[in-house]
C-alpha positions as CSV (number, residue, x, y, z in Angstrom):
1,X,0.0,0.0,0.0
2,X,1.8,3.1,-1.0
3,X,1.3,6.4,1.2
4,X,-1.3,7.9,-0.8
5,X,-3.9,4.8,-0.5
6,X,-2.8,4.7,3.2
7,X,-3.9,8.1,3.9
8,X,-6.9,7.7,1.9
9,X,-7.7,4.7,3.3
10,X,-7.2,5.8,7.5
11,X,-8.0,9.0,7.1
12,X,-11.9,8.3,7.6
13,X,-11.0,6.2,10.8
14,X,-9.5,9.4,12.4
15,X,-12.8,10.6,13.5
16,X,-14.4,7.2,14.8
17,X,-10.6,6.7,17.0
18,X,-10.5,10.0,18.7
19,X,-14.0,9.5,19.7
20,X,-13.5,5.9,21.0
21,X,-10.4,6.7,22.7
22,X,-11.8,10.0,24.4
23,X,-14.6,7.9,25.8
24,X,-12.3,6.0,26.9
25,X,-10.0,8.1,28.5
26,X,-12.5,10.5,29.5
27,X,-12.5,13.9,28.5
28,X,-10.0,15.0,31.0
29,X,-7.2,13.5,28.9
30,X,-8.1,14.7,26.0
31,X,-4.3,15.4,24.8
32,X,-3.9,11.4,25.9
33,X,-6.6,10.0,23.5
34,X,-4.9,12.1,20.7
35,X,-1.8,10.6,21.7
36,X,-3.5,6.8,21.5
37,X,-5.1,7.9,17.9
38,X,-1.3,8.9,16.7
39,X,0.0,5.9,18.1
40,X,-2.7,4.0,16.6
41,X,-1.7,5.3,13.2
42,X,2.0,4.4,13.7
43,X,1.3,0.9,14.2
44,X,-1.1,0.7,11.0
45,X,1.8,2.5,8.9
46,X,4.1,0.1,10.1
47,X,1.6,-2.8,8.9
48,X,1.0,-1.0,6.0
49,X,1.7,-3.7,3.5
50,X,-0.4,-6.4,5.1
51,X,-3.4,-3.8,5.0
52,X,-3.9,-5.0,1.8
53,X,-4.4,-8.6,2.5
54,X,-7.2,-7.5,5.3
55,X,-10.6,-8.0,5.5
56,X,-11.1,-5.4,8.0
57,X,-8.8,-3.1,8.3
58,X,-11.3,-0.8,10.2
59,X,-11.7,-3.2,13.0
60,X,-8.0,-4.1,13.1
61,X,-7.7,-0.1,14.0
62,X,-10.3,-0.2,16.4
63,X,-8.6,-3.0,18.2
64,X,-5.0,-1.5,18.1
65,X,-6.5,1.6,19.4
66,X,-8.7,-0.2,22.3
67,X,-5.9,-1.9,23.9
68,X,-3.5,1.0,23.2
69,X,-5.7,3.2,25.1
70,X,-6.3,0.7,28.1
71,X,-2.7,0.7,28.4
72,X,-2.6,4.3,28.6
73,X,-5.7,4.0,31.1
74,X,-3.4,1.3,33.5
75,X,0.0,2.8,33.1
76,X,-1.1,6.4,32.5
77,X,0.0,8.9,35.6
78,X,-3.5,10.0,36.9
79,X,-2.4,13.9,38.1
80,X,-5.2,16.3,38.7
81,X,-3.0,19.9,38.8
82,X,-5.0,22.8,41.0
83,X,-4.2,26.2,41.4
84,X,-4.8,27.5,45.0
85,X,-4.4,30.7,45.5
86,X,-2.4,32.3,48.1
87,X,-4.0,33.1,51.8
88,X,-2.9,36.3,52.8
89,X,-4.9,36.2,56.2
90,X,-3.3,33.5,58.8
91,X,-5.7,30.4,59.6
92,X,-7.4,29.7,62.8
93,X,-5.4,26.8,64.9
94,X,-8.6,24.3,64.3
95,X,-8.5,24.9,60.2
96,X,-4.3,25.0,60.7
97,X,-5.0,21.6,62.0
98,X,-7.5,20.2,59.8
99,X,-5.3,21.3,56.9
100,X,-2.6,19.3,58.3
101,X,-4.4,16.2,58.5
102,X,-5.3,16.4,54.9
103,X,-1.6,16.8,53.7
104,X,-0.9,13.6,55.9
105,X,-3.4,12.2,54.5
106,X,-2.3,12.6,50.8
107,X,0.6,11.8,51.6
108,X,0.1,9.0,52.9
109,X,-2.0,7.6,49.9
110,X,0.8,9.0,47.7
111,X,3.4,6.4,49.9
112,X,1.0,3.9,49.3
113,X,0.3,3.9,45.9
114,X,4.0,3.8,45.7
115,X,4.0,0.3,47.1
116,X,3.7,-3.0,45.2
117,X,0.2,-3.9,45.5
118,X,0.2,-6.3,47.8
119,X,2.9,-4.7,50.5
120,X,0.2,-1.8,50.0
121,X,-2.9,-3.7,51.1
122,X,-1.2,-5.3,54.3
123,X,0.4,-1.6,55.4
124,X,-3.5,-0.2,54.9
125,X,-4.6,-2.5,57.1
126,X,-2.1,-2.5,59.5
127,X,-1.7,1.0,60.2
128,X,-4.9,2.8,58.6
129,X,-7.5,0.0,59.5
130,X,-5.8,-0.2,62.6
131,X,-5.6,-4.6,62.2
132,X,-3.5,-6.9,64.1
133,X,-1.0,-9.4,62.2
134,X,-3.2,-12.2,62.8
135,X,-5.9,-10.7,61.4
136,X,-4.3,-9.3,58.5
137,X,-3.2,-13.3,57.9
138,X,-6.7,-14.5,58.0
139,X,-7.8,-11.7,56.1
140,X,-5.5,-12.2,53.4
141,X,-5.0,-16.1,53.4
142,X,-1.0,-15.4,54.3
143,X,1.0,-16.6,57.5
144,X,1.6,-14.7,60.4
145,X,5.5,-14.4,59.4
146,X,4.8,-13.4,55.7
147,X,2.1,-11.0,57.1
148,X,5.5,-9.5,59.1
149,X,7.5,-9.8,56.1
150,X,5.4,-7.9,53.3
151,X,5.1,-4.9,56.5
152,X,9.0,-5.0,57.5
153,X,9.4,-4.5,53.3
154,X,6.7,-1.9,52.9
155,X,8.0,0.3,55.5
156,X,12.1,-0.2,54.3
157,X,10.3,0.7,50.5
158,X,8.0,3.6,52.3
159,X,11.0,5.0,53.6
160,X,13.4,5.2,50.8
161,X,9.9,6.6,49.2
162,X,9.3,9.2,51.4
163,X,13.8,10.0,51.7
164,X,13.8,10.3,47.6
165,X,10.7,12.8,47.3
166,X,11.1,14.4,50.9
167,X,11.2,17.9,48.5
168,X,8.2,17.1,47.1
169,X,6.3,15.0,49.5
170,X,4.9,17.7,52.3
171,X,4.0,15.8,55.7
């Protein structure tokens, strides 16, 4: 297929991709399902030759643009960016308080998501949830020791977490 049939020939699909992949993404990421539709057009160009040969070429983009996109959805870096403006009167010790907790707080989720999933769930439940290690074990199916284990590792990788973005990570 030379580039002139190519273009004819995906140039249609454009449309129908950017609309799948946005609903997909959400409309947020916007910039993300444009990203999936370019990538999505890569891949075609690169099988270009065996278009030909296809009975559905339209489908074959759909697909390669479906599971493009749910990578993007999995490995994608979910950031939400808000301005706050600036306070210029001082806050009242109750609100000074409050506002502390909630950095903890996000912090604290942003330690956890750091963790490997399962080091994750056993620290939630140990220290948010508030769960002894026996517990946690039948909870989770796991031995008392490995319970210890998987804790003893998520607060070594928490640490080395919190030491690596301590400029970033307010608490």
């Amino acid at each position: 297929m030379n580039p002139e049939q190519f273009t004819a020939a995906v140039e249609r699909l454009i449309p129908k991709l950017a609309a799948l992949t946005g609903r997909m993404l959400g409309s947020s990421r916007s910039t993300e399902a444009e990203d999936v539709v370019q990538e999505t057009m890569m891949k075609l160009w690169m099988m270009r030759d065996s278009l030909d040969e296809s009975k559905h070429p339209e489908r074959l983009a759909i697909t390669i643009a479906r599971r493009i996109a749910i990578d993007h959805a999995r490995h994608g870096a979910f950031t939400c960016e808000i301005e706050i403006p600036a306070m210029d009167t001082p806050l009242e010790p109750e609100a000074e308080a409050l506002l502390k907790q909630a950095d903890m707080e996000i912090a604290a989720s942003e330690v956890l998501a750091s963790l490997p999933q399962r080091q994750a769930m056993v620290m939630r439940m140990r220290h948010i949830d508030g769960l002894e290690n026996s517990e946690i074990a039948q909870i989770t199916g796991l031995s008392e020791q490995n319970v210890r284990v998987l804790l003893c590792r998520a607060r070594t990788t928490a640490r080395d977490y919190i030491m690596k973005n301590k400029n970033r990570i307010q608490y």
